[in-house]
N, C-alpha and C positions, 0 to 999 in steps of 0.2 A: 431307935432309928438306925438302920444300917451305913455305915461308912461308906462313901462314895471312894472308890480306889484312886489312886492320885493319879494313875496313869490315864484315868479316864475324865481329870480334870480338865478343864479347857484352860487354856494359857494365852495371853493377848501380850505379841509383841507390837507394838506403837501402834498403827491400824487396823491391824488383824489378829484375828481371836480363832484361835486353835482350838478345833472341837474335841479334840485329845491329845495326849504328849508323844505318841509313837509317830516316828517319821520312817519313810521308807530311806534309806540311804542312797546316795547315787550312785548308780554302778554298771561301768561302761558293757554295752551289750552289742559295738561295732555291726550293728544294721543301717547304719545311716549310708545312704547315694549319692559319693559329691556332694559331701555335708549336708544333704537333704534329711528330714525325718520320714519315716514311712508309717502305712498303716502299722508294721512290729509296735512302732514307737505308742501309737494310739489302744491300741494292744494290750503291752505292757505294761503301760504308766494306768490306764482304766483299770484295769483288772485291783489293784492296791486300791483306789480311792472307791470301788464296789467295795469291796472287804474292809471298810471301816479302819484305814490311816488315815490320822490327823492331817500329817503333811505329807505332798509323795511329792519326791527330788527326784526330776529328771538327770540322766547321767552327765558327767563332765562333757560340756560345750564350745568349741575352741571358739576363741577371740582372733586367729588367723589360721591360714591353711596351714602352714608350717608347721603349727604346733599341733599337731591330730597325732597322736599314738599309732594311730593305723589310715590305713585311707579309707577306712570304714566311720569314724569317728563322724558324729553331728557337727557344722557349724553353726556359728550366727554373726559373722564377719562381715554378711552383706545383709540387706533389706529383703534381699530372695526368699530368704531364710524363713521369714516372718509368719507368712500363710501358713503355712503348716504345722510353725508352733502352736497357735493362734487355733488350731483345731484342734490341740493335745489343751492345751489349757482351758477349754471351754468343756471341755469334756470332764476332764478330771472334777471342775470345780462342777459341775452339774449336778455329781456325786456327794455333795459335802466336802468333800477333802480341798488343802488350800496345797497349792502347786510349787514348786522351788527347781528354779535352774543352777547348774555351777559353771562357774566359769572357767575357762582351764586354756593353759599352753602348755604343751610336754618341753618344748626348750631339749635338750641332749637328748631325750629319751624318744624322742618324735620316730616316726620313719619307719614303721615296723611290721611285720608280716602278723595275723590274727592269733592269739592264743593257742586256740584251738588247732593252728598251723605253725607252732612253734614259735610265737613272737621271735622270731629271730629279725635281724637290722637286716633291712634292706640296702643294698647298696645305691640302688636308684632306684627311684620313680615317680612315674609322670606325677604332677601335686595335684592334689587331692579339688581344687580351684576349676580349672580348666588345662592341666595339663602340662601345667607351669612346673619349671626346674624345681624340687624339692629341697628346701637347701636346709639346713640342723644350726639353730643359732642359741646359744647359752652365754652366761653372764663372761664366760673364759674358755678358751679352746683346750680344756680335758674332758676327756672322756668320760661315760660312765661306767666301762668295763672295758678288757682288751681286745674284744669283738666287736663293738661297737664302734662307729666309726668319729671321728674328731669335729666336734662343733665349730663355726667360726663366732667368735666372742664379739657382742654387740658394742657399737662405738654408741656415741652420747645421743647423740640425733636421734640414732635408732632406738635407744630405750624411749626418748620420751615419745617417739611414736609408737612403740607398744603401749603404754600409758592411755595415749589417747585413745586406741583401739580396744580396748578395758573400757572407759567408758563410753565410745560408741557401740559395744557391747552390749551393756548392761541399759542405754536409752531402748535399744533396739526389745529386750528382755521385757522391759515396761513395756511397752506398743505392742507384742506378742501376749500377753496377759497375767506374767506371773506374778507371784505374788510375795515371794522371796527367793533372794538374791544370794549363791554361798561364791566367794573365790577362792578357788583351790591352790591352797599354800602349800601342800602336803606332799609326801611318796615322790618325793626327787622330783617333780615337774618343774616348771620354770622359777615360779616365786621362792618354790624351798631352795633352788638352786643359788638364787641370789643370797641367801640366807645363811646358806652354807658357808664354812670356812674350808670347804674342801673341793668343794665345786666351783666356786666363788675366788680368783684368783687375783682379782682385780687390784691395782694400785690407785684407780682414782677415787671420788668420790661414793661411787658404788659399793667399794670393797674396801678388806682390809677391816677395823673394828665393828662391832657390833651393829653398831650406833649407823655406821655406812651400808652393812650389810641389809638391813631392814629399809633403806633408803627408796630402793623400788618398789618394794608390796608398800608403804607408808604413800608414794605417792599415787598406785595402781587405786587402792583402797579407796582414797581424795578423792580419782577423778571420778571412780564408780557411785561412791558416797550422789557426785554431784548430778550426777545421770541419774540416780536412783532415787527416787521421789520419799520423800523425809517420812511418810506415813507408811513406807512399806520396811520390812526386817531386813538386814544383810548378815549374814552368818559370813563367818570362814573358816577354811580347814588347814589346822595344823597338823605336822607330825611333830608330836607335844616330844618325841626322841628318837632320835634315828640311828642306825649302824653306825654311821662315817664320823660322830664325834658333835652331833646336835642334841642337845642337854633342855631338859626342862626347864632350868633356869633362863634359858637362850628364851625358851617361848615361854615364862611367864614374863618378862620382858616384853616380849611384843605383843603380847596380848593386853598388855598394860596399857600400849598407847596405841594399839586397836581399837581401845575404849573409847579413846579420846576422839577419834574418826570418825565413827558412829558405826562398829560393828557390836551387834548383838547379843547375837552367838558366837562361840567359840566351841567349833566344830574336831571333838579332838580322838585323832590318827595319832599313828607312828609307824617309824621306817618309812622305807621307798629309795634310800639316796645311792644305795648300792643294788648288787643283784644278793646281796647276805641277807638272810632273815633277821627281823630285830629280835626276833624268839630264838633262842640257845635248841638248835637241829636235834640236841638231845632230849627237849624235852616236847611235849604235846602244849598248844595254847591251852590257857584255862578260860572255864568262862569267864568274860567281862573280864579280858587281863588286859584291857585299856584304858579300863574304868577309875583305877588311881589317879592318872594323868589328868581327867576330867574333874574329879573332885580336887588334884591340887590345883591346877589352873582357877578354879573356881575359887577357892579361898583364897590363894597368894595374891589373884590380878582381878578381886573382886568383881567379876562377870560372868553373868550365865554360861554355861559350857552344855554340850549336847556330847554326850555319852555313845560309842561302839564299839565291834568288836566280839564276837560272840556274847552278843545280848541274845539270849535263845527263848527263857519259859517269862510267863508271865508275872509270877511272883520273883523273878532274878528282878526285871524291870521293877516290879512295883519298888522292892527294895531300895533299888539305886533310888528311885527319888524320894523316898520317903527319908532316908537316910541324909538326903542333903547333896549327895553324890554329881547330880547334874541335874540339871534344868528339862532336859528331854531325855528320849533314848530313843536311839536309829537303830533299823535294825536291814541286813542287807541280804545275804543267804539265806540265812532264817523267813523271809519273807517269799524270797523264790521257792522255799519247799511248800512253802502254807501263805498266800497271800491273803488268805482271811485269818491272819494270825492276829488280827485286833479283835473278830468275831468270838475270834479262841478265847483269848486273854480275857474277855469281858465275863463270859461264861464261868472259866476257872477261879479269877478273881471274884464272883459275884455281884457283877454291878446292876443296879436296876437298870432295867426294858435293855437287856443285850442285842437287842434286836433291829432296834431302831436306825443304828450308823450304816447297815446294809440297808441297799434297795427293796422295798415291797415286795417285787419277783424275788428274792430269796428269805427277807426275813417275816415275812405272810406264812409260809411252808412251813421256816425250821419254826419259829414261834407254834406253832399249829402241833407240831411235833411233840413238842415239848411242852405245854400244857395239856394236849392228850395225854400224859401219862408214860411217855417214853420211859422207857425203864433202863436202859443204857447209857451211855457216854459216846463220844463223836471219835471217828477213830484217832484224829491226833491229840486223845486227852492223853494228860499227863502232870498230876499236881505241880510237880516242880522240879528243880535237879536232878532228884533222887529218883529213882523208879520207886513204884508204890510198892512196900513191903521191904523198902531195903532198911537195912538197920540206920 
């Protein structure tokens, strides 16, 4: 009897059962209107849940205007919001595939003109709301670079009302239909912020040792925890190591009493805290060179962890989890070049009826194709790392 490949095992986290372990990763694609989502959103999230991913993550979703990277970025700050998630997540799941929002404030990093237009800091503009003063707020008034301009450091009052806006967040997230919940710790944005010992400057209870440092994502976590209905997953993302002096040790740590919260996943990044790459400028990434972090997180702070990162071929993925590596594997780039990278994966890995996780209008055809006797391969075959014939 043929082995069922493990990436095409189904995974049940507390209510929901994952019809396979590939997730599409989130990744901001600044089409949103005055934090609105648009058809793009309906677009791009559909197209992965046709092509056979388990779970497809909508991109980083601010929890206030302020915190938007661009004035392009989604919200869900207000109830406005809602219809139109509410249209992506019906959709998606329509497809088989189960849905996943993240939560996200940029904190220092806010403010900024589109990638594609040079992320550069804006010096003003209208907020991303209704046109409201734009203002940059972080755990402490340093900067993240010397063109960037200076945050004003949150007093007490004001974190716990970003707290509470975390979980009016994530109630809102439920009512919109998703079905899992990540908040994003990771790549300098606000929570890593507080996390930091370099961006994090603080003398009170916020700041200063560890224990203070984790003090706001431990309470962000609680209140989403309490918004976020006990039967459904919550993931978070770490940067498991950053440029500016954030150590794995820092986040098996808080990954440890993440557990205790009632997170998941442990969705595991690195870098973001500066504009320096965590990768050495001399050398090129390797595949799945964040994939260590995910297997030590996973053995030191005993918790699932979800694997990315140039996760590319199908047998790389089968690997990581057969190997013990991580719990999942996200995959983010790789998916924009081949959104049916799970139709791929089934095919090359060998799983019985590869056929089936796509729609009937597509897998009626290729099925058809391929029991006639096709005598070829599909053009993004490719067994594995290697190219075929390499020594």
């Amino acid at each position: 009897m043929r082995q069922c490949p493990m990436l095409f095992e189904p995974m049940t986290l507390r209510g929901l059962t994952l019809r396979n372990r590939i997730v599409l990763s989130p990744m901001l694609t600044y089409a949103a209107e005055r934090g609105h989502v648009t058809d793009w959103h309906l677009m791009h999230l559909g197209k992965f849940a046709a092509g056979g991913t388990g779970l497809v993550f909508m991109e980083s979703t601010k929890v206030d205007p302020r915190g938007c990277t661009t004035p392009r970025d989604p919200g869900i700050w207000k109830d406005d919001f809602i219809p139109g998630l509410q249209r992506i997540t019906s959709f998606v799941k329509s497809y088989g595939a189960a849905i996943g929002l993240q939560l996200g404030h940029s904190g220092r990093k806010a403010r900024n003109s589109l990638p594609w237009e040079g992320r550069a800091p804006l010096a003003s503009h209208p907020g991303v709301d209704h046109g409201e003063e734009w203002e940059l707020v972080a755990p402490s008034a340093v900067a993240p670079s010397p063109a960037a301009a200076v945050p004003r450091a949150l007093t007490i009052p004001e974190i716990q009302d970003m707290v509470a806006a975390w979980g009016a967040a994530a109630g809102r997230a439920h009512r919109a239909g998703f079905d899992v919940l990540e908040v994003h710790g990771a790549h300098g944005y606000l929570l890593h912020q507080f996390l930091s010992s370099s961006a994090n400057r603080r003398n009170d209870a916020y700041g200063g040792p560890l224990e203070n440092r984790m003090r706001f994502v431990v309470e962000v976590v609680e209140e989403v925890r309490r918004h976020w209905p006990a039967e459904k997953p919550l993931f978070f993302r770490v940067s498991a190591v950053d440029e500016d002096g954030g150590t794995i040790e820092e986040t098996i740590a808080l990954a440890r009493v993440l557990k205790t919260k009632g997170v998941d996943i442990v969705d595991c990044s690195t870098g973001g805290m500066t504009p320096r790459s965590i990768v050495d400028p001399a050398d090129r990434p390797a595949y799945g060179y964040q994939v260590p972090h995910a297997e030590r997180i996973r053995a030191a702070a005993e918790i699932a962890t979800m694997a990315v990162g140039l996760i590319v071929h199908a047998d790389q993925a089968e690997a990581i989890l057969r190997e013990g590596r991580a719990d999942l594997v996200a995959l983010g780039r790789e998916m924009l070049h081949n959104p049916n990278w799970s139709l791929d994966a089934a095919l090359k890995l060998g799983a019985e009826e590869p056929f089936t996780a796509v729609p009937p209008a597509y897998g009626y055809w290729l099925e058809k194709r391929d029991r006639t006797g096709f005598g070829g391969r599909p053009s993004t075959w490719q067994a594995g790392i290697e190219p075929a014939g390499a020594a």
